[in-house]
N, C-alpha and C positions, 0 to 999 in steps of 0.2 A: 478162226477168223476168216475163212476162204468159205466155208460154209456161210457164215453170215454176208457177206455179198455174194453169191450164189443165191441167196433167198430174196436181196436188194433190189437185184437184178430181174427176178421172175416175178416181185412186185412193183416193178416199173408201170406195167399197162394194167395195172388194176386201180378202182377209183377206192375202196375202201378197203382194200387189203385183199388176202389171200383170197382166189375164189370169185372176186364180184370185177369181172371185166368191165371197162368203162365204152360205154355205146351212146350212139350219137340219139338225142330225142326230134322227135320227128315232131313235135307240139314246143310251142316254146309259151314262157309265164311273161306274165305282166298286164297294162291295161292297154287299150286301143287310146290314140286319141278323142277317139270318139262319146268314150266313156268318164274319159278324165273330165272334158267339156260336160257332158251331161250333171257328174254330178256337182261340179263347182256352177252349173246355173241354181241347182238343186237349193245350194247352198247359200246363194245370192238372196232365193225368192226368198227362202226360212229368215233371213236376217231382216229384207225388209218387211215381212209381218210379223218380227217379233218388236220392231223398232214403231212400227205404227199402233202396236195394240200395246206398248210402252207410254207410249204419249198421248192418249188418244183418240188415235185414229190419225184419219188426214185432216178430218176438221179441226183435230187439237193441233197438230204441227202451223194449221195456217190461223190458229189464234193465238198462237206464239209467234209466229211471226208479224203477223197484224200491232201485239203488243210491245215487239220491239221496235219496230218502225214508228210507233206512236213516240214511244218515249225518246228514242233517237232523235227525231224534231221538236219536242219540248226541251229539248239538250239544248238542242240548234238554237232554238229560241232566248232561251236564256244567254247562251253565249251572246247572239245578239245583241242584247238588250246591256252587256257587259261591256262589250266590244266599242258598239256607238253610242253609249250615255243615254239611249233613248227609250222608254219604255216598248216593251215589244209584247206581239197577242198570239196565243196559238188560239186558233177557235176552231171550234168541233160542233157537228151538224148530225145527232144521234139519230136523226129521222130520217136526212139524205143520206147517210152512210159517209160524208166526208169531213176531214179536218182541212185545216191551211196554216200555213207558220210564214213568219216573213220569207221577204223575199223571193215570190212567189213557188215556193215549196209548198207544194198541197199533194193530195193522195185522198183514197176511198178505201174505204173499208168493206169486205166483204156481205153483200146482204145476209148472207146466212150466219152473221154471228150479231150478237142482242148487245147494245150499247146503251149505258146508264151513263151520264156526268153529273157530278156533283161538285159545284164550286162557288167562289164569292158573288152577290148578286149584283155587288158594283161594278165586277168583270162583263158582264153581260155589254154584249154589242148594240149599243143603240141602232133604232130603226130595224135591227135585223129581225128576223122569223124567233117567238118565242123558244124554238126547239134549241137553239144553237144555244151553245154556252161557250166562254173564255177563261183562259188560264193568263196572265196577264205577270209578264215579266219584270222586272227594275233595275236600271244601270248598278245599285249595287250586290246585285245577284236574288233578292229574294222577290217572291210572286203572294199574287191570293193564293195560290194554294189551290187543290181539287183535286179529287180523284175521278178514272174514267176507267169502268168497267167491261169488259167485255166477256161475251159469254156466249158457249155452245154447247147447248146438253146439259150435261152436271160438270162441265170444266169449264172455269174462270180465271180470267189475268187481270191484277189491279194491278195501274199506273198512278200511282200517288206519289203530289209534289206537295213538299212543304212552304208552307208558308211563309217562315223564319229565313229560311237558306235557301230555299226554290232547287234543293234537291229534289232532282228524280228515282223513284225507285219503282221497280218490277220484279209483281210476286205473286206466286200461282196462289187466287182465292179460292174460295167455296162459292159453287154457287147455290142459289135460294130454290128449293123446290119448287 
């Protein structure tokens, strides 16, 4: 037993046992700040082009947005048109690039994306520009109806409101070669 701590003891200053003395490294491991930083931008850029060429591109991201923004004021619209018993109009200007909803809520649409409206033609704004067309709301929630397309490239958003109920719905189409 005096032997074995004898041997306990002369393997004290060794790192792996008999023989391999434990010595100080003169390099030390790991990464620089400097590295860490580089590659999490590395990793930043890779996500957003993989998030743009997912949807897209950029112009798909801002015709998905264009297309919620449309239908979120046809919401608004209808709400309106609930709220105060009074019929309400979203009208849309495919030629100017812009709509308008009550209450002076208006917005433009991106020139670089193609707008098609289709809806009822007793919606139509008297007196206005043949271009413009109207979605046309009723205190007890339902509209003419219409749908309004947008489009860039080969990717397209329809907003189509029903007629019945003047539910709004948004959903990626096809578009037309």
């Amino acid at each position: 037993m005096a032997d074995n701590s004898n041997r306990l003891a002369d393997d004290a200053g060794r790192a792996d046992g008999p023989g391999c003395p434990v010595t100080r490294r003169s390099t030390s491991r790991g990464f620089t700040l400097l590295e860490i930083v580089l590659v999490m931008a590395i990793i930043a850029l890779a996500t957003v082009l993989a998030a743009a060429a997912m949807t897209g591109g950029f112009k798909g991201m801002q015709l998905k947005a264009s297309a919620k923004e449309i239908a979120s004021n046809l919401r608004y619209t209808r709400t309106q048109a609930i709220a105060t018993g009074q019929p309400q109009r979203f009208v849309i200007d495919p030629v100017k690039h812009v709509w308008q909803a009550p209450n002076a809520h208006h917005g433009s649409i991106p020139d670089k994306l193609a707008i098609e409206f289709t809806g009822a033609r007793e919606a139509q704004v008297k007196g206005a520009p043949s271009s413009q067309g109207a979605i046309e709301f009723f205190p007890d929630g339902a509209a003419t109806g219409g749908r309004i397309r947008l489009t860039a490239g080969t990717a397209a958003w329809d907003i189509d409101v029903a007629w019945l109920t003047g539910q709004v719905k948004v959903r990626q189409g096809i578009a037309k070669p």
